[in-house]
VOGU-3710 file (C-alpha; in Angstrom, 3 decimals, decimal comma):
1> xxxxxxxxxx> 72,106/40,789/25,645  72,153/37,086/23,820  70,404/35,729/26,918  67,342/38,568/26,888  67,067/37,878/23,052  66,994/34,341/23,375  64,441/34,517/25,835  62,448/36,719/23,523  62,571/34,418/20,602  61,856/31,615/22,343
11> xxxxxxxxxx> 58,348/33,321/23,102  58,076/34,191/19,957  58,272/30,550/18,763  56,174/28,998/21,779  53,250/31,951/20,873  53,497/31,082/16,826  53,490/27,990/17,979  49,912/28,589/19,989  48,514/30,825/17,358  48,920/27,845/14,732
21> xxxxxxxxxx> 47,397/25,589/16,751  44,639/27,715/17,390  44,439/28,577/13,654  44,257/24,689/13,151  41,462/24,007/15,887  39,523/27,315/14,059  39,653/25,797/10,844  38,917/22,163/11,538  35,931/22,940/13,742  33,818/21,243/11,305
31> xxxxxxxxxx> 36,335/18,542/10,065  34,456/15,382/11,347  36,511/13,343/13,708  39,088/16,195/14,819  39,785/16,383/17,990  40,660/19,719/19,409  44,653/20,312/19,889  46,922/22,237/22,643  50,402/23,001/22,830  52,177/22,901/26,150
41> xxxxxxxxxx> 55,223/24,030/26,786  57,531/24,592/29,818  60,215/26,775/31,452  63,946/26,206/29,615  66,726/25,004/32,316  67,854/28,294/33,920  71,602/29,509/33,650  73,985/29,657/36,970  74,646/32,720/37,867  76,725/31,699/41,015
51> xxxxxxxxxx> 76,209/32,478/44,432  72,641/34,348/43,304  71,075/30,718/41,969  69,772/30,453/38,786  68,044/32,803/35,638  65,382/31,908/33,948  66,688/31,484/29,876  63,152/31,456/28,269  60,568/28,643/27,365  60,781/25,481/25,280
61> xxxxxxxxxx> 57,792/23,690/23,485  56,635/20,116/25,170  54,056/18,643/23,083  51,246/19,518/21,017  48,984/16,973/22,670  45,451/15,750/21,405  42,738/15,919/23,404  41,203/12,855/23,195  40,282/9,786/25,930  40,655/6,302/24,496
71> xxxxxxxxxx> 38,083/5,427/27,197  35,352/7,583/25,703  36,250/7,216/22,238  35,584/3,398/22,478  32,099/4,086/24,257  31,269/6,410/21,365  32,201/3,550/19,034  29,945/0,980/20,862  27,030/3,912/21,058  27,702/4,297/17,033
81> xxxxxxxxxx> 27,672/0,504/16,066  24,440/0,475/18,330  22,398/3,192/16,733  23,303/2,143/13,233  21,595/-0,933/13,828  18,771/-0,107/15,756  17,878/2,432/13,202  18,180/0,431/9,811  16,574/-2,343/11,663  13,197/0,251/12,594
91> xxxxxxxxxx> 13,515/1,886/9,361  12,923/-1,290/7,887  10,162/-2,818/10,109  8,413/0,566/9,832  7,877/-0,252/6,146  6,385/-3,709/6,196  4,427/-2,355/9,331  2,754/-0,301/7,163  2,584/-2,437/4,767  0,687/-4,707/6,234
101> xxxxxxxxxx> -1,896/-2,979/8,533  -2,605/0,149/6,129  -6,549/-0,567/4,710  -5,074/0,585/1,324  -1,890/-2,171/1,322  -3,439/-5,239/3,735  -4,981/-8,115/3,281  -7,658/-7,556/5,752  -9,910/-5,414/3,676  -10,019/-7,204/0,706
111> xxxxxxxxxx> -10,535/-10,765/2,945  -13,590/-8,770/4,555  -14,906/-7,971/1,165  -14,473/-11,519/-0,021  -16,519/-13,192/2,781  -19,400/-9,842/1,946  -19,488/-11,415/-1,015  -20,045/-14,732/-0,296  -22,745/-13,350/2,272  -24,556/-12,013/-0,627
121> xxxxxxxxxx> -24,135/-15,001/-2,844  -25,634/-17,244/-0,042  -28,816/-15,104/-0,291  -29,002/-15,361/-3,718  -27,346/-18,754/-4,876  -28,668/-18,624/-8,268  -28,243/-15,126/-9,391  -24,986/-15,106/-11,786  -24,409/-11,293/-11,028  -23,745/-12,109/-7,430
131> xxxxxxxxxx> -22,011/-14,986/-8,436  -19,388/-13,413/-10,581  -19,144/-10,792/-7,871  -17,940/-13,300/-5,642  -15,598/-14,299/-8,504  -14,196/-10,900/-8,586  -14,089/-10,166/-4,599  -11,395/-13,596/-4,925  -9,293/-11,661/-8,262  -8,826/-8,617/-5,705
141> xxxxxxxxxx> -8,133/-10,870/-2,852  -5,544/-12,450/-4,836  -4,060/-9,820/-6,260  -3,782/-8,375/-2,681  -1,656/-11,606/-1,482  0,553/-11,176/-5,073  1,268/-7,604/-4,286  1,929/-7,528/-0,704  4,011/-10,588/-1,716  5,717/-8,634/-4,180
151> xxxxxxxxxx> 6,262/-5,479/-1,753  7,971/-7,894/0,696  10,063/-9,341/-2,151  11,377/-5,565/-3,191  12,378/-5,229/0,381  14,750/-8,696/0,162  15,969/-6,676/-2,372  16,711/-3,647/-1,040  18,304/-5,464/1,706  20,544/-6,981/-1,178
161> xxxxxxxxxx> 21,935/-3,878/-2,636  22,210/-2,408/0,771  24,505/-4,955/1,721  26,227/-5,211/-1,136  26,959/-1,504/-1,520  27,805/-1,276/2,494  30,276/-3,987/2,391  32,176/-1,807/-0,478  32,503/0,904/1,627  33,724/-1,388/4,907
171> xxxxxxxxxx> 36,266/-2,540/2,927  37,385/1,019/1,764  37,030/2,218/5,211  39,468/-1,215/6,499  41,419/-0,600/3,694  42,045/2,763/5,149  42,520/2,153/8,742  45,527/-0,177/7,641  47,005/2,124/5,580  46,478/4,612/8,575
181> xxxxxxxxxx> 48,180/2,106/10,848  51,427/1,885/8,751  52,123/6,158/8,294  50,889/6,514/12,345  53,238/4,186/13,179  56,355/5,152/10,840  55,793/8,950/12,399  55,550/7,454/15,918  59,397/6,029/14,873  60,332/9,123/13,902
191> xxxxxxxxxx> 59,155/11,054/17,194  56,122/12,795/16,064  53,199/12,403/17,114  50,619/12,301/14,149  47,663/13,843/15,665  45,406/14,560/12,737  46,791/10,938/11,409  45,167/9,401/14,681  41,685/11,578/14,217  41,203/10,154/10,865
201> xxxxxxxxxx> 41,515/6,219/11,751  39,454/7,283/14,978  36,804/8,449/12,572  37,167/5,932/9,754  36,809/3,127/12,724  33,584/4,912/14,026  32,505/5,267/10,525  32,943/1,625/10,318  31,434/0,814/13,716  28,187/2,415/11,810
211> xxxxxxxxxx> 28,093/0,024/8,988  28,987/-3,155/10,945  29,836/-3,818/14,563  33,923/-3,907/14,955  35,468/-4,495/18,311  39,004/-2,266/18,629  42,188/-3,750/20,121  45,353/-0,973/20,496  48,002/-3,143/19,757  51,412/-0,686/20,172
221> xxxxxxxxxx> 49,803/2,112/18,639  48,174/0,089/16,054  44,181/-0,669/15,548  43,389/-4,234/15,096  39,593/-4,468/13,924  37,513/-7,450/15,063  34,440/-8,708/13,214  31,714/-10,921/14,761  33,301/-14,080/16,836  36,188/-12,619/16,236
231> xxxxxxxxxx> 37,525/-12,536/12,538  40,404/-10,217/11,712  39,429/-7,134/9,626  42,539/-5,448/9,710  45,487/-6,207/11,564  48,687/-4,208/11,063  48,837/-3,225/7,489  46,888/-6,413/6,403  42,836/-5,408/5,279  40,676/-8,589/4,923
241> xxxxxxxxxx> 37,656/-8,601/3,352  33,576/-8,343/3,387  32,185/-9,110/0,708  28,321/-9,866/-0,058  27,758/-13,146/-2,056  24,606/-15,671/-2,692  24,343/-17,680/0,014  24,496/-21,435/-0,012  21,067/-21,352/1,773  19,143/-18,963/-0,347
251> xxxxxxxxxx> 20,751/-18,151/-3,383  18,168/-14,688/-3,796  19,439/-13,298/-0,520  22,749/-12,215/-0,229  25,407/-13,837/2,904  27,737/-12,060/4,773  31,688/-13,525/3,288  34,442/-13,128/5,313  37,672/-13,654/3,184  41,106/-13,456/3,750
261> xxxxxxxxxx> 44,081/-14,672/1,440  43,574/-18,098/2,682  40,139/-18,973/3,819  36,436/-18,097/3,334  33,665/-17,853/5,998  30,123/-17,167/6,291  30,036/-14,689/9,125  26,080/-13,666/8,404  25,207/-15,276/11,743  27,167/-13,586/13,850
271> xxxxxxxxxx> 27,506/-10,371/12,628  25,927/-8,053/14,887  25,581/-4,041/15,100  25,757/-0,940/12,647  23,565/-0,908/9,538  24,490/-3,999/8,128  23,595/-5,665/11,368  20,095/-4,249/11,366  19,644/-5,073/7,772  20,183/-8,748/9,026
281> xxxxxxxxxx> 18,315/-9,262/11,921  15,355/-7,128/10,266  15,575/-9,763/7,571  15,883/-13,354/10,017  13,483/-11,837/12,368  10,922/-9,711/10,566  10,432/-10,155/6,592  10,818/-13,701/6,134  8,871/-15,300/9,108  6,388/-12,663/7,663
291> xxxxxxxxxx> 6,612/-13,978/4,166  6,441/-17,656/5,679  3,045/-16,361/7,452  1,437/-14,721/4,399  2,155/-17,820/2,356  0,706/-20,004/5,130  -2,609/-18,074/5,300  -2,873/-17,676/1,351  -2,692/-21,099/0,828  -4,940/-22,270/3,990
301> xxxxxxxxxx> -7,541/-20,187/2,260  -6,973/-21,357/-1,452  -7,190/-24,813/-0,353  -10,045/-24,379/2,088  -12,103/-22,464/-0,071  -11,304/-25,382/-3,106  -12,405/-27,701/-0,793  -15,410/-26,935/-0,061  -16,530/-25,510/-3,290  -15,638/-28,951/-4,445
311> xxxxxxxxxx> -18,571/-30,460/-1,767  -20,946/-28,698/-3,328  -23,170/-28,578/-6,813  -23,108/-25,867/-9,556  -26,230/-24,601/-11,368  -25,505/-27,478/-13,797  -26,415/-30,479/-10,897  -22,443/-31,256/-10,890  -19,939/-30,680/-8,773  -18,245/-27,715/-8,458
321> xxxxxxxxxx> -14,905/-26,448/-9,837  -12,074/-25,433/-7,162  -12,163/-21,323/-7,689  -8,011/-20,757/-7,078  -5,489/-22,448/-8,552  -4,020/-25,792/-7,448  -1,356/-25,453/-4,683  0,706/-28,059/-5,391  0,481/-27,518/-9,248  3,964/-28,706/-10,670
331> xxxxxxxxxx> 5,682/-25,588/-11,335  5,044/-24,656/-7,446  6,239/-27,978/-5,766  9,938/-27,694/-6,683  10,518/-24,059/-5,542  9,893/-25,425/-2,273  13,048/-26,174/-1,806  16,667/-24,767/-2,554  19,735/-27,173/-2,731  22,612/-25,420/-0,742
341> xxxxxxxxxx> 26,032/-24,967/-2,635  28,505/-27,177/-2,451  26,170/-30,081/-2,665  27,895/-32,971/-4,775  26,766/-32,759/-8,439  23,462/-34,079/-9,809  22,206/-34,297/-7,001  18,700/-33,179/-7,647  16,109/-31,759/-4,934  12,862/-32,100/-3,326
351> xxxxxxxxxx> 9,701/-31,587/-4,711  7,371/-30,726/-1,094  3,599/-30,982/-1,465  1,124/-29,817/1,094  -0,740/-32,040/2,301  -3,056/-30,404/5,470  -2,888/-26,911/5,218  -4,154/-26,449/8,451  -0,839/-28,419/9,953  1,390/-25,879/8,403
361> xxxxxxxxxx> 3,583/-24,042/10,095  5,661/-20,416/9,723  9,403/-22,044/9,842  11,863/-23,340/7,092  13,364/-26,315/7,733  16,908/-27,615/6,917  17,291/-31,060/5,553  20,345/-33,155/5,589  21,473/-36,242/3,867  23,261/-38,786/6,287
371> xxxxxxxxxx> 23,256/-41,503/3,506  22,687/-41,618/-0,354  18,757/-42,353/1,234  18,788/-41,396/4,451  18,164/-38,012/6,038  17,295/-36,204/8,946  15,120/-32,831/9,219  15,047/-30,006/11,713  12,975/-26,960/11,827  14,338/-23,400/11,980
381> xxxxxxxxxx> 13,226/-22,713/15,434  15,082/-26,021/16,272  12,735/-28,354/16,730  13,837/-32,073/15,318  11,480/-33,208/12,598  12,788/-36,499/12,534  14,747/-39,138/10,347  13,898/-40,595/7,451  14,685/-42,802/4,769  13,785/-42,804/1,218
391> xxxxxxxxxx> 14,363/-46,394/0,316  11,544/-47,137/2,634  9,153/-44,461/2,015  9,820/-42,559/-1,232  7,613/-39,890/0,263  7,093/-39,820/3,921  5,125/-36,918/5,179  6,296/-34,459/7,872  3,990/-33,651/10,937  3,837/-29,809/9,898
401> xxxxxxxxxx> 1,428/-30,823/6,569  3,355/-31,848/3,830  5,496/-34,496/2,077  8,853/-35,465/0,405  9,380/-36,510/-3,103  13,031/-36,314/-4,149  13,907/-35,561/-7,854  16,051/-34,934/-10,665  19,314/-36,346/-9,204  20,839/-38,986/-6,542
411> xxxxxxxxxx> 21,789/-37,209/-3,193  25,358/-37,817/-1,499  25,550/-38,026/2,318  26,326/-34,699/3,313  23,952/-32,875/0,809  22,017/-30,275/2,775  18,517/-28,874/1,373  16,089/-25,633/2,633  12,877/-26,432/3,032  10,600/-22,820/2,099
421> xxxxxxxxxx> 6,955/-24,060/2,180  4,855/-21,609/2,390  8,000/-18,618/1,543  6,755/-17,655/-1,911  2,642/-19,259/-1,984  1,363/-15,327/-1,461  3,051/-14,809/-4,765  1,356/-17,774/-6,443  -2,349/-17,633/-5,184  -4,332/-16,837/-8,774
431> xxxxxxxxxx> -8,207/-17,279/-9,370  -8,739/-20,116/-11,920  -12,180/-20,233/-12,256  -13,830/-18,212/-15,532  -17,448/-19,908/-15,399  -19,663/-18,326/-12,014  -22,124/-21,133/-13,243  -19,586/-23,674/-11,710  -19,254/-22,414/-8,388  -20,857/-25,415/-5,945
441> xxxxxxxxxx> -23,190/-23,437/-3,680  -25,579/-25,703/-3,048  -25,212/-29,253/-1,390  -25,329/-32,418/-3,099  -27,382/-34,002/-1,200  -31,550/-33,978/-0,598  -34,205/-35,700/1,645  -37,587/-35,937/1,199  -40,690/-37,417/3,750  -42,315/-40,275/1,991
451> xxxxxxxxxx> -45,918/-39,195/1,180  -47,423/-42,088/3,192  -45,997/-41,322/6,813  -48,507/-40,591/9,365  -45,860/-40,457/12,120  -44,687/-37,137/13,707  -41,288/-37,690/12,886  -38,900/-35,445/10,220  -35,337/-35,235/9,035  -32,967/-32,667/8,195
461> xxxxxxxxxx> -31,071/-32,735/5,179  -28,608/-34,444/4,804  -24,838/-33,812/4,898  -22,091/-35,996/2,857  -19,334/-37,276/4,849  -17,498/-38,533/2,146  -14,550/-35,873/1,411  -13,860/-35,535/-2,039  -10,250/-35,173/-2,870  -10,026/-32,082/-5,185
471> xxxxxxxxxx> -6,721/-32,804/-5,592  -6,758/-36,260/-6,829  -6,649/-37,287/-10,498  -9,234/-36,631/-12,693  -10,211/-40,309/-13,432  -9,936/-40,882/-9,394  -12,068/-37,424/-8,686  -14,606/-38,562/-11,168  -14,737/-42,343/-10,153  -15,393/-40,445/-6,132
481> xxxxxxxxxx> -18,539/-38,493/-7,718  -19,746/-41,285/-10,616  -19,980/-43,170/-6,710  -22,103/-40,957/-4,869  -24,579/-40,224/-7,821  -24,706/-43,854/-8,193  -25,580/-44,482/-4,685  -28,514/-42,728/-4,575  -31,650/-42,166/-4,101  -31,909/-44,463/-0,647
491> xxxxxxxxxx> -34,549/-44,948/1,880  -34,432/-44,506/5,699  -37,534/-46,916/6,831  -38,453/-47,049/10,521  -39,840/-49,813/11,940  -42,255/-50,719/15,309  -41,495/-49,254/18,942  -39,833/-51,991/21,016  -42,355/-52,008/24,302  -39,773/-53,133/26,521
501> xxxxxxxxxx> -37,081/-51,148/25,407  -38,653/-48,197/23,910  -36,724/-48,448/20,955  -36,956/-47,949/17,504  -35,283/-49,724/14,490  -34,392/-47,950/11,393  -33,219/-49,539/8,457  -31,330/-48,210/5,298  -32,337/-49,708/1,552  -29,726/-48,487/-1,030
511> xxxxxxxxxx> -31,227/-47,680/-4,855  -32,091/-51,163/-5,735  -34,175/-51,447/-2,743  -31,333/-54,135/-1,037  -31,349/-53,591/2,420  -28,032/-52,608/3,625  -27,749/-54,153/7,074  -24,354/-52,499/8,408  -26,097/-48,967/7,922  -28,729/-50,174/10,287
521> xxxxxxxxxx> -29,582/-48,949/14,233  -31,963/-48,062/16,737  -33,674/-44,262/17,558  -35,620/-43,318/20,827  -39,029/-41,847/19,488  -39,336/-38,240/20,543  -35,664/-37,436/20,699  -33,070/-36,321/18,278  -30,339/-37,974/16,669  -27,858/-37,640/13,871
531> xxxxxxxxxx> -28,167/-41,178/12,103  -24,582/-42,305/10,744  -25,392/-43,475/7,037  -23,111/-45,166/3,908  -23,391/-46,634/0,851  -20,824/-48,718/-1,012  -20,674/-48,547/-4,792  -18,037/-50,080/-6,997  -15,642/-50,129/-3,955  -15,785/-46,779/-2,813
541> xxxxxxxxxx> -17,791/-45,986/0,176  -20,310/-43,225/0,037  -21,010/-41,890/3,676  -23,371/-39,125/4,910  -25,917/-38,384/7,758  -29,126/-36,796/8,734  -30,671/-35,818/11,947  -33,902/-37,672/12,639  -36,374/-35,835/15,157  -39,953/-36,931/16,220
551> xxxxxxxxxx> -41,756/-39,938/16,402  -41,744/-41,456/13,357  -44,965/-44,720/12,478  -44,181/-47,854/11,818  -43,159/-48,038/7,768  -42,654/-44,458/7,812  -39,837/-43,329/5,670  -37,504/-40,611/4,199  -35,633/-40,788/0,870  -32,261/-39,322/0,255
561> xxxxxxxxxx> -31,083/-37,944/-3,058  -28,899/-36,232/-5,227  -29,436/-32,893/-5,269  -29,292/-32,448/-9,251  -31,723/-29,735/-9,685  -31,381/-27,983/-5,899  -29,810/-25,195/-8,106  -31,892/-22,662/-4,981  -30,132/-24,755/-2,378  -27,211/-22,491/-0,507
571> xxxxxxxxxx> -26,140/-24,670/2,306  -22,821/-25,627/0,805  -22,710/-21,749/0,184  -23,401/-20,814/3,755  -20,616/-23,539/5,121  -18,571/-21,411/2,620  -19,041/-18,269/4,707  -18,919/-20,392/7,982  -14,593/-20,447/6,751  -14,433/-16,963/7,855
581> xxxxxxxxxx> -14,603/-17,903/11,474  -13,527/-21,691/11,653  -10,678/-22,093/13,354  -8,125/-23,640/9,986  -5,000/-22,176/10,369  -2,285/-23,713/12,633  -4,792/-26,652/14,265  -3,428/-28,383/16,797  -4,583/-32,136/18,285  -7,654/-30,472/19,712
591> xxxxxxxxxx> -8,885/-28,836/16,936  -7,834/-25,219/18,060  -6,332/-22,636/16,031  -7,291/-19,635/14,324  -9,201/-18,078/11,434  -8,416/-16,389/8,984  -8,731/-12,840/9,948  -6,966/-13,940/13,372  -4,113/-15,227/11,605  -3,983/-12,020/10,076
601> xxxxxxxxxx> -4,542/-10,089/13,201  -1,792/-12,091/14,889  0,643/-11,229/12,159  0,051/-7,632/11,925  0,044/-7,279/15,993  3,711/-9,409/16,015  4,867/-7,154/13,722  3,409/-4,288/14,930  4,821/-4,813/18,671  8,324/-5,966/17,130
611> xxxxxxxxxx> 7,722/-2,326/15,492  7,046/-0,688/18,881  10,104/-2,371/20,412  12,354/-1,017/17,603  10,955/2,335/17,882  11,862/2,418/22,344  15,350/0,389/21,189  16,506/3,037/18,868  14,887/5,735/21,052  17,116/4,630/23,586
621> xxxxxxxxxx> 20,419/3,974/21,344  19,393/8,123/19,882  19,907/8,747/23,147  23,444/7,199/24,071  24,609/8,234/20,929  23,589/11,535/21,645  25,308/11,231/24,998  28,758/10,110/23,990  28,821/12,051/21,303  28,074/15,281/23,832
631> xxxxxxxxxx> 30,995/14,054/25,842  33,703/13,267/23,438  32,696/17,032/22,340  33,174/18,407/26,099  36,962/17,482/25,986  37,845/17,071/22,474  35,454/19,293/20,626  36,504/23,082/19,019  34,513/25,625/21,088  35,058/28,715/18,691
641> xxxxxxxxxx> 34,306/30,968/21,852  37,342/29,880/23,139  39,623/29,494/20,441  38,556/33,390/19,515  39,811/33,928/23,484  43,215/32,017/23,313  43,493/33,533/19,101  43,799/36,899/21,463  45,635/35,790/24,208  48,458/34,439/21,819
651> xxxxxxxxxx> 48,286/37,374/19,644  49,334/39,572/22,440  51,902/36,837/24,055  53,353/37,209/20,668  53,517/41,037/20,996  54,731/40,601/24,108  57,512/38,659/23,119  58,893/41,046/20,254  58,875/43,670/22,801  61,022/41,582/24,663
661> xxxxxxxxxx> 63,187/41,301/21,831  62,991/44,922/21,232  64,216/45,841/24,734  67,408/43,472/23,787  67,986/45,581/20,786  68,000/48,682/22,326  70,110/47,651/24,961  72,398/46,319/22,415  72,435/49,782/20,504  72,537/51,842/23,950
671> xxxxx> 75,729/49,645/24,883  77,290/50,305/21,834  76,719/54,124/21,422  78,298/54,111/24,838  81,352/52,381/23,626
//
C-alpha cells in the first residue's frame, strides 16, 4: 500500500507542480521580458521485485527549465540597439527636414521675396516706397536666418537633455544588471536556477541595448556589458558610469563621459547604436554641418549685398551705406572660436575674421599649439590647413576665407582651440540700415560725348574698378571715396587713324587737364573695346573702364564723371539683383560655385536625401526588430491558447493522481476490515 500511495503523491506534486507553472506563465503573459517556463520531470528508479524485474515507484521533478536561446536573445539585442538608433536618428532629421524646406519655416521664400524686391526697386530707383520695401523684404529675410537659426539651436538642446536624462537611466539600468549578476549567481550556488532573476537582466540589458549600443559577454553565468571600443559598463557586481558633461570641444553640447573609480574618458566618438547613438550621429552628421551651411550662406549674402551697395550712390550723390550689419563686428569675431578644457590658464583665444566669404567653407577646424607661437590647423573633414606661426605673422590667413588674431592670453604648447566660423552667423545676420535714402542704387560713375565730336564713335558708361573696402576704417573708407570724387571729371580724347596700321590713339587727361600717359593705348575704328582706365590721387589709385564702339574723329572726346546727381541711375541696383544668380558661394580657382538659392537647394536636397536614407534604414531595422522579436516569442513567448490546454491537462493529471491515492486508501481500509 506505501508504494501505490507514494506513487500517487508523487503525481500529485509533479501536477501542482505543472499547474503552478502554468499559473505563472498565465499571469506573466504580459510581464515584459518573461520568458515562458516548463517543468519536466521523469520516471523515479523502479523497486526490485526479483525474478519479475523492476516496478515503477512514481515520478520525480527534473527542472523547471526556461525557454529561452542565448543565440536569439543576443540577435534581439543587436536588432534593439539597431532600431533605437535608427529611429531617434530619423525622428530627428525629420524635424530639421521640415524645417528647412517647408515655404512657411525656409529661407527660400523669403530670399525670393528679397531679390522681388530689389527687381522692383531697380525699376524705380528713386521712389522711397519701393525703397523701404526693399528695406523690409531684408528685416524678414533676416529674421528668417535668426529663427531657423534659433529652431536648430532648440534642437542642440533637445539633444542635451535627451542625453542627459538617457544616461540616468543607463546607469540605473547597469546599476541593475550588476546587482542582478550578484543574487543570479548566489542562487546558481545554492542549486536553483533563478529563472525570473535571468528574464529581468535579459530585459534590463535589451532595455539598455535601446538607449546605447552594449555588446554582452556570459562570463560563468554573469553579464559583462561592453560600451563602444570596449569600456566596461558592468562587470561582476562593479557598475561604471555614463554620465553627460560639457565637452572640452563645445562647451553648449553635451559629451559622452565614461567614468570609472579611477579614470575618465570621452567615449562620444565611438559610441554607436540605441537612442543615444542616434542622438549623436544626427547631431555630427546632420544639425551642425547644417548650422555651418546656414551661417555660410547668411553671411555670403550680408557681405555681398554690403558690398555692392557700398559701389554705388544714394539719392544724396554719396556713397551708399552697407544695409546688414558688419560680419566681423567685435562682439562676433571671438565666438568664433572655443578654447577646449584643460588648456593651461590664461591662455586666451582667437579672434577669426572673414575675410572672402566666397572661400568659406561648411567645416570646423581644430587648432593646436605646438609652441607658445606655433601651431598647426586641420579641418574637420581632415584636410591639413597648414602650420603657422604667430611670431611671424600675427595674423596669417587660412585658404578657406578668413584670418587669425590671437587674444586675451599667451598659449602653451599643447593648447587646442575649435574653430566655428560660420556655426552661429545665421543667428547674427540683423538689418542696420534705418535711412532707404542711403541705399546706393545707382553707379558712381557717368560719361558724357563731348558736344563737338563729329565722329561715329560712342561709349558706354563707365564701371569703377576700384573696390571699396566697406570694411575698412572710416578715415581709410573715406580717404578711398574723397579719391575717386577727386579724380574726376576726365577726358578720353582720340586722336588720327594710323594709315599704315589702322590704328587709333586714345589718350586720357585727368581733371587738371594733365595728360596721364600710363592710361594711354590704341583702338581699331569700327570695333569694340573695353578701354582699361585709372587715375591716381593722393596715392590711391582710382581705376575704372568703358567700352568704346564706333569710329570716333580726330579730337573727338568723352568725359567721365561722378555721378552726383544720377539719383535715376539703377545700374548699381540692377548688379544688385544680378547676386541672385552669380555664382558667390563656395568659389573655387575657376570662379565656379553656386548662388544663393543653389546653396540653399543643395542644403535642403543633402538633408532631404540623408532624410530618405534614414527613413529605408529604420524601415529596415522596424523590420528586424520585428523579426527577432517574432522569434524569441515562437519559443519563449506565453501563448494563452496553450497554457488554457496544459491549465486542463494538469487539472485532470492532478485528479488523476488523488484517485490514485484514493485506490491506496481503500485498499488500505479493505485490508484491514479483512483482518
Amino acid at each position: 500500500m506505501a508504494g501505490l500511495l507514494s506513487i500517487g503523491i508523487s503525481g500529485l506534486a509533479a501536477s501542482q507542480a505543472h499547474l503552478s507553472t502554468v499559473g505563472h506563465n498565465i499571469t506573466n503573459a504580459d510581464t515584459p521580458g518573461f520568458s515562458r517556463q516548463q517543468v519536466t520531470q521523469q520516471s523515479s528508479g523502479g523497486q526490485y521485485i526479483g525474478p519479475a524485474g523492476f516496478i515503477g515507484s512514481g515520478t520525480t521533478l527534473n527542472d523547471v527549465r526556461r525557454m529561452y536561446s542565448g543565440f536569439i536573445d543576443t540577435q534581439l539585442q543587436s536588432a534593439t540597439a539597431l532600431n533605437g538608433d535608427t529611429k531617434s536618428y530619423l525622428d530627428s532629421i525629420s524635424q530639421i527636414n521640415s524645417l528647412l524646406a517647408d515655404s512657411g519655416t525656409g529661407v527660400n521664400v523669403v530670399l525670393k521675396g528679397f531679390f522681388d524686391s530689389v527687381q522692383n526697386v531697380v525699376s524705380k530707383p528713386t521712389d522711397l516706397a519701393s525703397r523701404q520695401l526693399l528695406m523690409t523684404s531684408a528685416e524678414s529675410l533676416s529674421n528668417r536666418f535668426g529663427s531657423v537659426q534659433t529652431q536648430m539651436e532648440d534642437q542642440g538642446a533637445y539633444v542635451n537633455s535627451q542625453l542627459k536624462t538617457m544616461t540616468d537611466t543607463v546607469n540605473g539600468l547597469a546599476d541593475k544588471v550588476a546587482k542582478l549578476n550578484v543574487a543570479i549567481k548566489t542562487a546558481s550556488l545554492n542549486g536553483i536556477k533563478p529563472n525570473d532573476l535571468m528574464d529581468s537582466r535579459d530585459q534590463a540589458v535589451r532595455e539598455l541595448s535601446g538607449l546605447v549600443g552594449v555588446k554582452v559577454v556570459d562570463q560563468d553565468g554573469q553579464f559583462a556589458l561592453f560600451l563602444g571600443s570596449g569600456q566596461p559598463l558592468v562587470i561582476g557586481n562593479q557598475a561604471n558610469t555614463l554620465t553627460a558633461e560639457p565637452s572640452k570641444d563645445d562647451p553648449s553640447r553635451l559629451a559622452m563621459i565614461f567614468t570609472t573609480p579611477t579614470t575618465r574618458i570621452d567615449i562620444t566618438n565611438v559610441v554607436t547604436g540605441g537612442t543615444v547613438g542616434g542622438l549623436l550621429r544626427y547631431r555630427s552628421e546632420v544639425l551642425d554641418p547644417a548650422m555651418n551651411e546656414l551661417g555660410r550662406l547668411s553671411l555670403v549674402i550680408a557681405d555681398q549685398v554690403n558690398q555692392q551697395l557700398g559701389q554705388g550712390l544714394d539719392l544724396n550723390g554719396e556713397f551708399g551705406a552697407t544695409l546688414f550689419g558688419d560680419i566681423n563686428a567685435a562682439n562676433v569675431v571671438n565666438q568664433r572660436s572655443i578654447a577646449q578644457g584643460g588648456n593651461s590658464a590664461g591662455s586666451g583665444n582667437f579672434d577669426v575674421r572673414i575675410t572672402d566669404t566666397s572661400q568659406l567653407s561648411k567645416y570646423d577646424y581644430e587648432v593646436e599649439f605646438t609652441s607658445a607661437t606655433e601651431f598647426t590647423v586641420r579641418r574637420s573633414d581632415g584636410t591639413d590647413m597648414g602650420a603657422f606661426d604667430l611670431a611671424i605673422d600675427p595674423e596669417p590667413e587660412l585658404a578657406d576665407g578668413f584670418s587669425l588674431s590671437f587674444a586675451g592670453g599667451a598659449p602653451a604648447a599643447g593648447d587646442t582651440f575649435t574653430l566655428i566660423p560660420t556655426r552661429h552667423a545665421a543667428g547674427d545676420i540683423s538689418v542696420a540700415l534705418t535711412e532707404p535714402k542711403r541705399l546706393g542704387l545707382a553707379a558712381p560713375l557717368s560719361a558724357t560725348t563731348g558736344s563737338g565730336n563729329y565722329g561715329t564713335g560712342s561709349i558706354s558708361q563707365p564701371e569703377l574698378k576700384t573696390h571699396l573696402d566697406i570694411y575698412a576704417p572710416a578715415a581709410d573708407q573715406q580717404a578711398q571715396q574723397d579719391a575717386i570724387k577727386a579724380a574726376m571729371p576726365v577726358r578720353v580724347v582720340f586722336g588720327e587713324v594710323d594709315a599704315a596700321t589702322g590704328m587709333q590713339d586714345y589718350t586720357l587727361y585727368d581733371v587738371n587737364g594733365a595728360e596721364i600717359t600710363a592710361a594711354a593705348g590704341t583702338y581699331i575704328p569700327g570695333q569694340s573695346k573695353e578701354l582699361p582706365l585709372a587715375v591716381t590721387v593722393a596715392g590711391i589709385t582710382v581705376e575704372f573702364s568703358a567700352t568704346v564702339s564706333g569710329s570716333p574723329a580726330n579730337n573727338d572726346s568723352f568725359t567721365i564723371s561722378f555721378n552726383r546727381d544720377g539719383q535715376s541711375d539703377n545700374r548699381n541696383a540692377l548688379k544688385l539683383q544680378d547676386l541672385q544668380s552669380k555664382a558667390t558661394v563656395d568659389v573655387d580657382a575657376a570662379g565656379k560655385g553656386s548662388s544663393f538659392t543653389t546653396a540653399y537647394g543643395s542644403l535642403i536636397s543633402e538633408v532631404g536625401a540623408k532624410t530618405a536614407q534614414a527613413q529605408a534604414d529604420n524601415g529596415a531595422t522596424e523590420a528586424i526588430l520585428t523579426q527577432a522579436t517574432a522569434t524569441r516569442e515562437s519559443l519563449s513567448g506565453v501563448n494563452l491558447d496553450e497554457e488554457a490546454t496544459n491549465l486542463i491537462k494538469f487539472q485532470q493529471y492532478y485528479t488523476a493522481s488523488s484517485q490514485i491515492i484514493k485506490a491506496a486508501q481503500e485498499t488500505f481500509n479493505t485490508l484491514l476490515s479483512a483482518l
